[in-house]
N, C-alpha and C positions, 0 to 999 in steps of 0.2 A: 529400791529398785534392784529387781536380778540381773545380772551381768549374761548370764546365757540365754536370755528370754528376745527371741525376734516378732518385732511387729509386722506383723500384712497388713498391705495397703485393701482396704475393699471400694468395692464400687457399687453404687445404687444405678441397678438398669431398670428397675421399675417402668418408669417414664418415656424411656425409649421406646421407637413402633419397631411392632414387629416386621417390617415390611422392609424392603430396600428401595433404592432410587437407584436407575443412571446403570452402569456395569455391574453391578453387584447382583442386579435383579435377574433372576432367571426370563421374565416378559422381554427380557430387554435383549438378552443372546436368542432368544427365540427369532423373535423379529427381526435381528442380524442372520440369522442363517437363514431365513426365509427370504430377505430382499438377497442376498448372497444368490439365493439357490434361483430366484424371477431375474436377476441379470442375468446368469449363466445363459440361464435358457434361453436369453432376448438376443443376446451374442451369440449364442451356438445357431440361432435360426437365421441371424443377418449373415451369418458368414456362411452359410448351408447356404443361403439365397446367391449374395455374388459368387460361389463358388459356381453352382449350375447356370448361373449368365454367363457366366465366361466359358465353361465346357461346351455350353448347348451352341448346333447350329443357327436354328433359329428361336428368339424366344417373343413371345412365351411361347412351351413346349407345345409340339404339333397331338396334344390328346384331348380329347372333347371333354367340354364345360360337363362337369359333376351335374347328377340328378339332385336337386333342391328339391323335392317333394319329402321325401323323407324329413331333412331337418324344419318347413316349414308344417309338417303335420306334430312334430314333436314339439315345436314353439308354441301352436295352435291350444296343443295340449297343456304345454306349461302355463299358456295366459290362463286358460281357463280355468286351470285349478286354484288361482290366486286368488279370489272370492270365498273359494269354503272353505281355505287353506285359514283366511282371515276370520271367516266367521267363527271357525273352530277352534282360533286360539283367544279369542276374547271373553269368553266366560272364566278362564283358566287367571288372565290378567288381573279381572275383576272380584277375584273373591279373596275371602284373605285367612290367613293360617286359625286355627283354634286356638285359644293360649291353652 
């Protein structure tokens, strides 16, 4: 045996996935910063709301009820595109790659 000769340790990672679990996963800070980011905004609008109850004279504020024809003509629209929305993605489902 040589005196000045060092062994490395190796390691077989073959077997292991390539994927992570739990904090390590990038999915996973994703989805923390997005529920991060939908509380903010749930808090910054409850506290926007009691802030203008308590400023306002009378509430709720003295300006007339929004026209709703607009959003229920663009609802009208979105139902109705749900049918060829659907029939158009079903041939796409149904077929399957070339080898």
């Amino acid at each position: 045996m040589k005196t000045g000769m060092k062994t490395r340790a190796v390691l077989d990672i073959r077997d292991l996935p390539e994927y992570a679990f739990g904090h390590r996963s990038i999915m996973w800070w994703g989805t923390l910063g997005f529920v991060a980011i939908e509380g903010t905004v749930f808090v910054l609008a409850l506290t926007s709301y009691f802030y203008l109850r308590a400023k306002a004279l009378q509430w709720p504020l003295g300006v007339p009820p929004p026209d709703l024809l607009p959003g229920i003509v663009n609802s009208a629209i979105l139902f109705a595109s749900l049918y060829p929305n659907q029939r158009a993605s079903a041939p796409p489902r149904t077929r399957t790659r070339p080898a």
